[in-house]
C-alpha positions as CSV (number, residue, x, y, z in Angstrom):
1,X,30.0,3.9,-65.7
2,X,31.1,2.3,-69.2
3,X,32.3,-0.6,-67.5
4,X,28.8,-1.9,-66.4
5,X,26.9,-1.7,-69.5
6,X,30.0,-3.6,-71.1
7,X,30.1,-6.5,-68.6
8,X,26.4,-6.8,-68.7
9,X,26.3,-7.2,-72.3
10,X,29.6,-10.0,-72.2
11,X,27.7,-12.0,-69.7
12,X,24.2,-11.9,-72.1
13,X,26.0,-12.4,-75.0
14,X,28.3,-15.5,-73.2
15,X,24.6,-17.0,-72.0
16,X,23.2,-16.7,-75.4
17,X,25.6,-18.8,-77.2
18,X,26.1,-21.2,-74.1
19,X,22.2,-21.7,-73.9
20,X,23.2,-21.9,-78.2
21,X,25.9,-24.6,-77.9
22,X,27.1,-27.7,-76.9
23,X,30.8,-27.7,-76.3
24,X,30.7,-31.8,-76.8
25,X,28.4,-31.6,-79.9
26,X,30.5,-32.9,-82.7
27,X,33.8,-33.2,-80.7
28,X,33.3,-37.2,-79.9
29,X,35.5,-38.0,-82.6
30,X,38.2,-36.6,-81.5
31,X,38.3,-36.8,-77.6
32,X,42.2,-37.7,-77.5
33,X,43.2,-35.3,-80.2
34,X,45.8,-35.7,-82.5
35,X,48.6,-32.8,-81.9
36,X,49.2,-32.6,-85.4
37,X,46.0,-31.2,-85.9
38,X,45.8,-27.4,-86.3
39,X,42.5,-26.8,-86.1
40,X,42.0,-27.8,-82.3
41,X,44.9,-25.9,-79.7
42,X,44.1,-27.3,-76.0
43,X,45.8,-25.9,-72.5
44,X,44.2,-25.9,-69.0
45,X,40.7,-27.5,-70.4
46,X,39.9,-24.7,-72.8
47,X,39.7,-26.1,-76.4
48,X,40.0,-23.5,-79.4
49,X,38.7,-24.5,-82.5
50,X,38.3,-23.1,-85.9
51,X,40.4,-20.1,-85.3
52,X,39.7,-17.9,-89.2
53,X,40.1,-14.2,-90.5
54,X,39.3,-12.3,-93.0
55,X,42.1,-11.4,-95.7
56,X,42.4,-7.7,-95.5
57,X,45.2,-5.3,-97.1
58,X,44.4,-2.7,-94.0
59,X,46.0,-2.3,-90.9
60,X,43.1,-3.9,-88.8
61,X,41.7,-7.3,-88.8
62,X,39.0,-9.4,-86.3
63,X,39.7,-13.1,-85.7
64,X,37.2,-15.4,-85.1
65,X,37.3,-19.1,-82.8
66,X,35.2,-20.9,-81.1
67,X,36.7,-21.5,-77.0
68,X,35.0,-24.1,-75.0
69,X,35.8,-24.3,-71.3
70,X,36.1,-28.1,-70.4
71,X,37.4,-27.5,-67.2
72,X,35.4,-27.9,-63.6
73,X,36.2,-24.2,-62.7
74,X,35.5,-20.8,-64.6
75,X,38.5,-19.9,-66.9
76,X,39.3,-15.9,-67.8
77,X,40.9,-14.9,-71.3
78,X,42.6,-11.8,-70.5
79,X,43.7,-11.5,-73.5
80,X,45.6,-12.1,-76.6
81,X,49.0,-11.6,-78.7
82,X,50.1,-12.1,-82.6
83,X,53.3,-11.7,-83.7
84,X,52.1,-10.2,-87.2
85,X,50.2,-7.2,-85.3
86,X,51.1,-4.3,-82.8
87,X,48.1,-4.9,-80.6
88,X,45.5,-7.4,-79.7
89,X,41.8,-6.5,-78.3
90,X,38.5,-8.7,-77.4
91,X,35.9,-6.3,-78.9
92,X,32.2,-6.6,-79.1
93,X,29.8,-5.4,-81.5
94,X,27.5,-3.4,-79.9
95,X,24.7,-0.7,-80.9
96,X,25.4,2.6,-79.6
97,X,22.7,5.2,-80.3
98,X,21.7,3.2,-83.8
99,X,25.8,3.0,-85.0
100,X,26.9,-0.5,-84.5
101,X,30.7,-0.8,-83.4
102,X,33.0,-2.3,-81.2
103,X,34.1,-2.3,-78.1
104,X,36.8,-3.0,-75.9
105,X,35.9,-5.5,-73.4
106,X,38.7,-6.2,-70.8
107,X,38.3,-9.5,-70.0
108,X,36.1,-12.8,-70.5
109,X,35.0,-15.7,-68.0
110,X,34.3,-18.4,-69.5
111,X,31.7,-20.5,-67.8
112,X,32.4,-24.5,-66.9
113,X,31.1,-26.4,-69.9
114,X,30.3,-23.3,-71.4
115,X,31.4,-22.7,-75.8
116,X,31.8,-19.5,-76.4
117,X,32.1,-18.3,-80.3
118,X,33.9,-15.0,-81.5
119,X,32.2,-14.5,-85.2
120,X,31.2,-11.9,-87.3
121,X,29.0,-9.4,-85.7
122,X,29.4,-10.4,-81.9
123,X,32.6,-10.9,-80.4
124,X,36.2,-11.5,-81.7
125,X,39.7,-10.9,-81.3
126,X,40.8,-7.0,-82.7
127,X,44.3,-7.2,-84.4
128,X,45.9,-3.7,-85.2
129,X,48.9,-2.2,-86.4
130,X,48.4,-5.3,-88.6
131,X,51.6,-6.4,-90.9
132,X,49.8,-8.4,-93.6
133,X,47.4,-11.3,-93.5
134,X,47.3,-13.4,-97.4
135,X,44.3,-15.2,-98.0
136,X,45.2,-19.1,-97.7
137,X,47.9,-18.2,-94.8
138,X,47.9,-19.1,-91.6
139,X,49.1,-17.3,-88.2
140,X,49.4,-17.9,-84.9
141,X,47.6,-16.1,-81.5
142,X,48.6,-16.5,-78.3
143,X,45.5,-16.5,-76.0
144,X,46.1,-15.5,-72.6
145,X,44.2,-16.9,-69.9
146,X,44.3,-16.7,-66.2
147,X,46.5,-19.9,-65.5
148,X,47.9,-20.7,-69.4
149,X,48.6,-19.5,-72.4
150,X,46.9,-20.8,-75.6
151,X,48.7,-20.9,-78.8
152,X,46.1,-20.9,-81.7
153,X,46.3,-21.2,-85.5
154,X,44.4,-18.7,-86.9
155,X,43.6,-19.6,-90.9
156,X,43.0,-16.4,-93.7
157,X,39.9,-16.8,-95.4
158,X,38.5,-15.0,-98.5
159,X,38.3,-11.0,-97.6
160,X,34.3,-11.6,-98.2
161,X,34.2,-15.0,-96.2
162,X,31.5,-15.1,-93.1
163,X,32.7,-18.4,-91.5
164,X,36.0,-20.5,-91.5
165,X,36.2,-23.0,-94.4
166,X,35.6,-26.0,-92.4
167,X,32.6,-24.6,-90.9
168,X,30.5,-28.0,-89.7
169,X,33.8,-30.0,-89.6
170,X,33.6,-32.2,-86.6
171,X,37.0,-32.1,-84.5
């Protein structure tokens, strides 16, 4: 019964930022991408960008990046991993009976031409059992999609920070 109310709020909250965003808006720049950039990872036309936490001395943390599917077919992240935590979750912030929190959601399509953004207070990547995260470091997660595996820097903010640091950068 869970599993309903979950996949009906993914699918409202993926048409909200898709009706939201442009996944080409900004991006002209850049269209053959230098590989030494680390702000842009690229497999299977789904584009990560901007990939930031929060630094955090506790054993959880979210990550937040913005995934645009440039592909002609609908892509599914199943998933992630990071070597610097036990575990790995897509979570959703959700209001249950006035207590926000989040939730597991198993899986995400990601529409053709569609940019989806994990950020504070919607949806992001849960790491926990969490081994140490510096401001000014960087880590790597592996997102795992249907048909690839995307490798993506992830940058530590400020433990107060509410967007990456090169928020409005164009890539």
């Amino acid at each position: 019964m869970i599993r309903i109310p979950l996949f009906a709020l993914l699918f409202a909250v993926t048409a909200v930022w898709a009706v939201a965003q442009d996944p080409t808006a900004g991006h002209d720049q850049h269209e053959d991408h230098d590989n030494h950039d680390d702000h842009v990872a690229e497999a299977a036309g789904i584009r990560a960008i901007h990939g930031w936490t929060n630094a955090t001395t506790g054993g959880s943390a979210l990550v937040f990046v913005d995934i645009e599917n440039r592909s002609d077919a609908v892509v599914t992240l199943l998933g992630a991993e990071a070597d610097i935590a036990a575990g790995v979750e897509l979570v959703a912030l959700e209001n249950v009976g006035g207590e926000l929190r989040y939730t597991t959601i198993p899986q995400m399509p990601v529409a053709p031409g569609v940019k989806v953004v994990l950020a504070p207070n919607g949806l992001a990547l849960r790491l926990d059992g969490l081994f140490g995260s510096h401001e000014g470091g960087h880590f790597t997660v592996d997102l795992l999609l249907d048909d690839a595996t995307l490798s993506v820097t992830i940058e530590i903010e400020s433990a107060d920070a509410m967007q990456h640091s090169h928020a409005g950068h164009s890539h």
